[in-house]
LUMSE-540609 format. One record per residue (C-alpha): residue in one letter; x, y negated, z negated; residue number from 0. Coordinates in steps of 0.02 Angstrom, whole numbers, plus 50000, padded with zeros to 5 digits. Example, Ala and Ser with C-alpha at 12.3 -4.5 7.8 and 13.67 -1.06 7.14 Angstrom:
node resn a, xx 50615, yy 50225, zz 49610, resi 0
node resn s, xx 50684, yy 50053, zz 49643, resi 1
END
This chain:
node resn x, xx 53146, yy 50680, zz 49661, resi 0
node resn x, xx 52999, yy 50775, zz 49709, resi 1
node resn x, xx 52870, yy 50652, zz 49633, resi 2
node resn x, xx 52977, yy 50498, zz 49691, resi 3
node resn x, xx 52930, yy 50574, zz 49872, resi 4
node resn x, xx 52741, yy 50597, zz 49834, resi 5
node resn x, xx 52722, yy 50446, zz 49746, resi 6
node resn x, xx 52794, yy 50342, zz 49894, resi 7
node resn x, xx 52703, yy 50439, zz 50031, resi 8
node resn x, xx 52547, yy 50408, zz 49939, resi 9
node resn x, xx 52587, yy 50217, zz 49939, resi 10
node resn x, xx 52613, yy 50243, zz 50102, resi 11
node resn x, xx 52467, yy 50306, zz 50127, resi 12
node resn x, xx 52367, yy 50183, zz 50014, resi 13
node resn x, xx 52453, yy 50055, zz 50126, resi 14
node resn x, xx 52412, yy 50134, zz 50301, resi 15
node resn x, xx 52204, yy 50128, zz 50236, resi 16
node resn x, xx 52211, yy 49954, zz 50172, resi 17
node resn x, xx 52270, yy 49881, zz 50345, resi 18
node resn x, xx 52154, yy 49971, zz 50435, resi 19
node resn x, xx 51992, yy 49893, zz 50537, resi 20
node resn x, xx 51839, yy 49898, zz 50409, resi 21
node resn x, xx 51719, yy 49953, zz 50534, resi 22
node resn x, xx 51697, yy 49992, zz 50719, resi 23
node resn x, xx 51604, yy 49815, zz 50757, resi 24
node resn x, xx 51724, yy 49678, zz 50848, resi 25
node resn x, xx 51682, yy 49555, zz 50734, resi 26
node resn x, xx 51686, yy 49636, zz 50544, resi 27
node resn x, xx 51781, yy 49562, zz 50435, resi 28
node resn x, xx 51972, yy 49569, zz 50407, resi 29
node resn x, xx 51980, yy 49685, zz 50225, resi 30
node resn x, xx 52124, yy 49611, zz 50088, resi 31
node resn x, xx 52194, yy 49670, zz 49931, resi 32
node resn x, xx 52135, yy 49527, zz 49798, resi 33
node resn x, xx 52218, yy 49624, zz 49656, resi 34
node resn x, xx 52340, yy 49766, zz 49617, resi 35
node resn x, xx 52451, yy 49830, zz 49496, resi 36
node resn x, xx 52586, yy 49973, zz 49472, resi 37
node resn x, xx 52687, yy 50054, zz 49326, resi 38
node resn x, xx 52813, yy 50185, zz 49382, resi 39
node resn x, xx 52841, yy 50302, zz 49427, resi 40
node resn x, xx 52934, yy 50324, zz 49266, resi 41
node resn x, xx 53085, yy 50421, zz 49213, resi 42
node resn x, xx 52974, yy 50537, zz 49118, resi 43
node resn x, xx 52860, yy 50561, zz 49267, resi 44
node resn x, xx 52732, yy 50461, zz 49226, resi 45
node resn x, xx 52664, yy 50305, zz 49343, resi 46
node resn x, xx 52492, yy 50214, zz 49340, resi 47
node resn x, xx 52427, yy 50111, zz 49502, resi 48
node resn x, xx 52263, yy 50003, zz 49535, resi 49
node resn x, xx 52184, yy 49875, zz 49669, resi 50
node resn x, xx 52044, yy 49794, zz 49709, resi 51
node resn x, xx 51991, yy 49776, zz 49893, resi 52
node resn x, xx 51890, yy 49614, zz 49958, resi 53
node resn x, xx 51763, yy 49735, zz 50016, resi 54
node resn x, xx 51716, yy 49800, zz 49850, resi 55
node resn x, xx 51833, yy 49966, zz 49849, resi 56
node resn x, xx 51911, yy 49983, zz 49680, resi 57
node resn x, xx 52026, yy 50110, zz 49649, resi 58
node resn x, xx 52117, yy 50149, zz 49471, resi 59
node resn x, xx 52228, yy 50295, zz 49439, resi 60
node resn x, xx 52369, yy 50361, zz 49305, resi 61
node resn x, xx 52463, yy 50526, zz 49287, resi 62
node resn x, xx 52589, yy 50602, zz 49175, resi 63
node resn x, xx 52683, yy 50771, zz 49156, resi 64
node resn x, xx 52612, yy 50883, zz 49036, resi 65
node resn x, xx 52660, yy 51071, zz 48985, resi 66
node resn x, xx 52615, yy 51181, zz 49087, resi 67
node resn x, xx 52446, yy 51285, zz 49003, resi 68
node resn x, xx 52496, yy 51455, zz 49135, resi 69
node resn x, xx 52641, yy 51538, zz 49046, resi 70
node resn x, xx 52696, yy 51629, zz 49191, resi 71
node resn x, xx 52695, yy 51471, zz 49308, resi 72
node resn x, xx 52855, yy 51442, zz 49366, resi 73
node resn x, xx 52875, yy 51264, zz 49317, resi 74
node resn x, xx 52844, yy 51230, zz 49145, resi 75
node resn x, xx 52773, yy 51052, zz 49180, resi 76
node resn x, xx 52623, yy 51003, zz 49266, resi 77
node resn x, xx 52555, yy 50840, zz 49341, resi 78
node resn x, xx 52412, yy 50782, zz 49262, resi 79
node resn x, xx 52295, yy 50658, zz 49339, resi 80
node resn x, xx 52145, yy 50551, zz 49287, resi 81
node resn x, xx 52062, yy 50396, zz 49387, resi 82
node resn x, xx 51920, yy 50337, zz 49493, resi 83
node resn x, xx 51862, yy 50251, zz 49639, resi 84
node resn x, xx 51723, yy 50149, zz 49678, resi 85
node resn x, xx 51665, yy 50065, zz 49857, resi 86
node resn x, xx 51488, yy 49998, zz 49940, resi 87
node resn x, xx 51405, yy 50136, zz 50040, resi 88
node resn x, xx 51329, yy 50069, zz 50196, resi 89
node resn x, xx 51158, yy 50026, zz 50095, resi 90
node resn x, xx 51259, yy 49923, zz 49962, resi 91
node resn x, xx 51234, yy 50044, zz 49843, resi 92
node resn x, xx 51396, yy 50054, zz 49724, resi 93
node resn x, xx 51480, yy 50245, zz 49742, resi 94
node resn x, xx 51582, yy 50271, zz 49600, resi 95
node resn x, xx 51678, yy 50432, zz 49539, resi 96
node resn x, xx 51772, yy 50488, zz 49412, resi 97
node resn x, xx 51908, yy 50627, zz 49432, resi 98
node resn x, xx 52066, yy 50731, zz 49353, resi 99
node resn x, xx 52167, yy 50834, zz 49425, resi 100
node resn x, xx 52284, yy 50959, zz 49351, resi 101
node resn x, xx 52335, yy 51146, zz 49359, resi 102
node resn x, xx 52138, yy 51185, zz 49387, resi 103
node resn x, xx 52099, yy 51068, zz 49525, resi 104
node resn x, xx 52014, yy 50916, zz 49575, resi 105
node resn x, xx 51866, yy 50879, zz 49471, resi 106
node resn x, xx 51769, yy 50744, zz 49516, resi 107
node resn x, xx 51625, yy 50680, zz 49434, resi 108
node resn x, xx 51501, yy 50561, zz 49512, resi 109
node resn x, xx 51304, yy 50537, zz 49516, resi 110
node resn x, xx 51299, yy 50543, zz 49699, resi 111
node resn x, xx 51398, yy 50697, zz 49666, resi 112
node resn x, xx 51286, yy 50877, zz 49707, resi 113
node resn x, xx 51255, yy 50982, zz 49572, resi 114
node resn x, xx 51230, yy 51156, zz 49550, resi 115
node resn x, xx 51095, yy 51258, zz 49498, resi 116
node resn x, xx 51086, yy 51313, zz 49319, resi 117
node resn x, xx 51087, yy 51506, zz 49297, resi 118
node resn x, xx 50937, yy 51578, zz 49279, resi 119
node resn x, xx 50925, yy 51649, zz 49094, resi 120
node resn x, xx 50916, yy 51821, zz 49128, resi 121
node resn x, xx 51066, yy 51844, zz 49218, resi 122
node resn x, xx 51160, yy 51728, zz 49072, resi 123
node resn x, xx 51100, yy 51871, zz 48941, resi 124
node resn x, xx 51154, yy 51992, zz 49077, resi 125
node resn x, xx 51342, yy 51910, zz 49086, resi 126
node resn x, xx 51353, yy 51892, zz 48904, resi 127
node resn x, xx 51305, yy 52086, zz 48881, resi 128
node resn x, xx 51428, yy 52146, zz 48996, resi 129
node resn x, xx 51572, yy 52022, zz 48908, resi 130
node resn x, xx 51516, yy 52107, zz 48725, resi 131
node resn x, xx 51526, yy 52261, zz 48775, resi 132
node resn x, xx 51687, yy 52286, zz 48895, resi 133
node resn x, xx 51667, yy 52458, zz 49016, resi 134
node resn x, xx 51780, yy 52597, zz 48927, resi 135
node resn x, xx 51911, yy 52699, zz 48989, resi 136
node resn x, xx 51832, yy 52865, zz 49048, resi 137
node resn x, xx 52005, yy 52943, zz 49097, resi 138
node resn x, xx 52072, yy 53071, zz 48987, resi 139
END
């Protein structure tokens, strides 16, 4: 009942952004859905959605229940998540990302994306010295 509730307040949701004004000038152009499609959600938890907007957003997403990977997490199922989403930025350069989302998170992925540093090698031998050789117990 839970996911019934999600799922229709983020229709709702999806819904609310699609009818609203594209842009802050009088004149822009009135924004339509020329294509969508849903599946679910399911009895087994599952659903999958898409559209296509007619200025240029695309958005495609699916999710299931899967076990639970935390043993001591009090529900034994978790929602798993994988889609993306696309749309023009204001130079009419095509943003697009790639994401899941699960028991660790929202991970998106995306070449507009920032990324960060790599860690400098001597404090990678540093972290892999201190993993080999665990502090012992000094206490008698």
């Amino acid at each position: 009942m839970i996911f019934a509730a999600k799922f229709v307040a983020i229709a709702a949701l999806v819904a609310l952004v699609s009818s609203a004004p594209a842009g802050n000038e009088p004149n822009a152009p009135e924004v339509t859905i020329v294509k969508q499609s849903q599946d679910g959600p399911n009895p087994d938890g599952s659903y999958a959605y898409s559209y296509e907007a007619s200025n240029g957003i695309n958005v495609e997403e699916q999710g299931s229940l899967q076990p639970a990977t935390n043993p001591d997490a009090e529900n034994k199922e978790a929602m798993s998540v994988q889609g993306s989403y696309s749309y023009p930025d204001d130079n009419g350069n095509i943003i697009h990302v790639n994401y899941k989302a699960d028991e660790n998170g929202f991970q998106p992925e995306g070449a507009h994306l920032p990324v960060a540093a790599p860690i400098p090698e001597a404090i990678l031998r540093a972290l892999e010295w201190i993993a080999a050789h665990p502090e012992e117990d000094k206490a008698q």
